[in-house]
N, C-alpha and C positions, 0 to 999 in steps of 0.2 A: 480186663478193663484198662490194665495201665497200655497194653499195647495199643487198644483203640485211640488213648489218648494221645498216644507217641504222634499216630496217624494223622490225627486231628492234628496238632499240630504242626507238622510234617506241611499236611495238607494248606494249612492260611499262609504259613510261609510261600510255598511254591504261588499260591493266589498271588500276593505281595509280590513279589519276583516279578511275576507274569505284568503288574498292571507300570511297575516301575520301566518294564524293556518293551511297550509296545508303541508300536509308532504315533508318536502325539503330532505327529506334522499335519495333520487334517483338521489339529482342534483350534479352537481360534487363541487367540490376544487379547488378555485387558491390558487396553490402553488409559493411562489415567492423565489426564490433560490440566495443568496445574495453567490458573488465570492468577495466581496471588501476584505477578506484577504490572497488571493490565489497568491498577490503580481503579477498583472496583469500576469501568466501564460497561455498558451493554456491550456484549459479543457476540457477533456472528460466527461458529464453529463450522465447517464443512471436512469431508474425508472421502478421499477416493485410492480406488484398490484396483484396477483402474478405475473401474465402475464405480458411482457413486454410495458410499457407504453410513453414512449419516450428516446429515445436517440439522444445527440447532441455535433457535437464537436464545441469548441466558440474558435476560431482563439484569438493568442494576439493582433494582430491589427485593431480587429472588435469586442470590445467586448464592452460591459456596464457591471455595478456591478452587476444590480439584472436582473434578468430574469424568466417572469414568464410563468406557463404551468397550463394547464386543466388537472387535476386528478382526477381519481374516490373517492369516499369518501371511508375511513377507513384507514390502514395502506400503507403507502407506500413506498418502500426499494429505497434509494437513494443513488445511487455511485457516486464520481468522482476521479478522474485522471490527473494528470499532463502529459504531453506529452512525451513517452518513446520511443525511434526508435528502443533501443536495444530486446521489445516484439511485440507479433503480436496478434490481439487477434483470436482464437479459439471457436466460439460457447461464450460459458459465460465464456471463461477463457482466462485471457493473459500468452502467453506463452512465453518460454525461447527458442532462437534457441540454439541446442546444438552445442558443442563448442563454446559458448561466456557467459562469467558471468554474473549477474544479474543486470539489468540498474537499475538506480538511480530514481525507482518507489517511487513518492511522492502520494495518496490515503488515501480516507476516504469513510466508510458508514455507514450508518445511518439510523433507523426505524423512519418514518416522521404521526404521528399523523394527518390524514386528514380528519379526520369525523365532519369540521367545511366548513364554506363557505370560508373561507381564512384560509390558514398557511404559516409560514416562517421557513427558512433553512439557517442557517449559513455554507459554507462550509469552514471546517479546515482542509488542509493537513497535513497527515503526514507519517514520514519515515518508506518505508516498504521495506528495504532492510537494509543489513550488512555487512559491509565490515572490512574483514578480511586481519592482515598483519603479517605476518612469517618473522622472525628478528632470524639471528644467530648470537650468541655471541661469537662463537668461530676462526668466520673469520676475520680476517684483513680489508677488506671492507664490511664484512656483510654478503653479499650475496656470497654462493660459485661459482668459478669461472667457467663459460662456462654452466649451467644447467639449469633446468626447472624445474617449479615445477604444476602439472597436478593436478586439484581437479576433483574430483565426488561427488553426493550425488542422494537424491531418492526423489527430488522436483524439479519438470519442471515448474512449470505456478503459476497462483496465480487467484483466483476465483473473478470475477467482484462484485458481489453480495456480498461475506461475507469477499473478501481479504482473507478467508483461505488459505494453502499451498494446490497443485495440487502435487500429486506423477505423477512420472513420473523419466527419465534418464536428471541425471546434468550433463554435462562437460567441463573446460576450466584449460586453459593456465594462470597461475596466470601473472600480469603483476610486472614488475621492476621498483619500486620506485626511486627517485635519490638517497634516504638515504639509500639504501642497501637491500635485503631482497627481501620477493615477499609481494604483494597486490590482493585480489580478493572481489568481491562481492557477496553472498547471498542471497536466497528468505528467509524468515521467514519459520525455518523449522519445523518438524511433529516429529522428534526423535534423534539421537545422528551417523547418517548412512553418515557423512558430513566424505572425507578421502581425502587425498594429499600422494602425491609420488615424491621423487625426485629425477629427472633422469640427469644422466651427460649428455658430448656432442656427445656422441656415443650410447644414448638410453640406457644404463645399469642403471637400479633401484639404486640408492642408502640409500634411506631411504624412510620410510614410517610413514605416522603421522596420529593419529587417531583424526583430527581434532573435529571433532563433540562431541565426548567423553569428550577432552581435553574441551570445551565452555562448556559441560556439568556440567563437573566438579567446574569449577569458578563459577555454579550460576546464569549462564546467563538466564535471561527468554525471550523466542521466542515469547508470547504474548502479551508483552509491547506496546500499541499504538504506540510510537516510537521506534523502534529498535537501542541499542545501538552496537559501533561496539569493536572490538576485537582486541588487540595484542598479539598475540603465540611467545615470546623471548627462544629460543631453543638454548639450552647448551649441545651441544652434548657430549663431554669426562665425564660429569658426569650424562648425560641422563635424566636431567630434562629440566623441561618447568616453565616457567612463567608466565602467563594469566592473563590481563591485560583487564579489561571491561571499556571503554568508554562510556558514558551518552551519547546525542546526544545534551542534553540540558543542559547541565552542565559539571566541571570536572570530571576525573578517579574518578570511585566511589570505585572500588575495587583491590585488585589485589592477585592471591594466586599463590603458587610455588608446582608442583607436582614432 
């Protein structure tokens, strides 16, 4: 009997052994995906391995900090989103309806390292939009009286996956500040194709401004994690402009006079 038992033991050992040396690269990943600094916002989660691997939107009145998912082992691309009403999304891309400027898209992604039995994911939002305000110097209250001022450009949507710029037709109505002037918002753009027109109150063109050149100009970089935003101060009887780059995270960093 004792030697049966030698056996038996013998025997769970070598089990043990065996389950410690056998190939776990076929078994998956938990990923545990930590939102505690997303400042309890509604999130949109997505994952792709290439292939799409989960997506989920976490309500702000249902939600816990971490939340974890089954993934395949290796690389895994990990997006999220704060809740936008002003996009829709499109296949892999959230897009802009035309005629309305770019909502207040907060977004992050990230290559997640899965080729262990566990990993973790910090997600940190941040600003992927820019918002843009046209200031005249030359008027008495700022803004001239009675008009409008119309942008365009050649970025629709913004890519879930990489947050890249989507081309595509821009267009909107810049809105009226109470301090004078116009206000619009921006996707993070591809080139310098960003233009404004200002029309009186009977539709006749009055000026035309090559915004995107202009943001060119100053220095601005459209790749920065954070996108900082813009003031365009327009001095018309001497035909310059002012460009005025705001940090998102900090004071005016720059400002140059064209």
């Amino acid at each position: 009997m004792k030697h049966v038992a030698i056996i038996g033991i013998l025997g769970l050992m070598a089990l043990c052994s065996c389950s410690v040396k056998e190939d776990r690269s076929d078994c998956p990943c938990w990923l545990t995906v930590d939102l505690s600094e997303t400042n309890g916002a509604y999130v949109q989660l997505k994952a792709w391995c290439p292939a799409p691997v989960f997506s989920e939107s976490i309500p702000r009145s249902q939600r816990d900090d971490f939340h974890e998912y089954r993934v395949p082992r290796g690389q895994v691309r990990l997006s999220a989103y704060r809740e936008a009403p002003g996009l829709f999304l499109e296949g892999e891309v959230l897009s802009i309806t035309e005629g309305s400027q770019m909502d207040s898209l907060f977004a992050s992604t990230t290559q997640v390292n899965t080729d262990a039995e566990f990993a973790h994911e910090t997600i940190r939002l941040h600003k992927n939009f820019s918002t843009v305000s046209v200031i005249f110097k030359d008027e008495e209250n700022g803004r001239p009286a009675d008009c409008r001022l119309d942008v365009s450009g050649t970025v629709a949507g913004i890519d879930v996956q990489t947050l890249a710029p989507v081309p595509g037709r821009f267009s909107c109505t810049a809105e009226e500040p109470l301090e004078g002037g116009f206000a619009f918002r921006v996707p993070r753009q591809m080139d310098a194709d960003l233009n404004a027109a200002l029309y009186s109150h009977d539709g006749s063109l009055m000026e035309s401004y090559p915004v995107g050149w202009l943001i060119q100009q100053a220095g601005f970089d459209w790749n920065k994690t954070d996108l900082s935003d813009v003031e365009i101060l327009v001095d018309t009887p001497t035909a310059t402009f002012t460009i005025t780059v705001k940090e998102w995270d900090g004071p005016v960093s720059f400002s140059v006079t064209i």
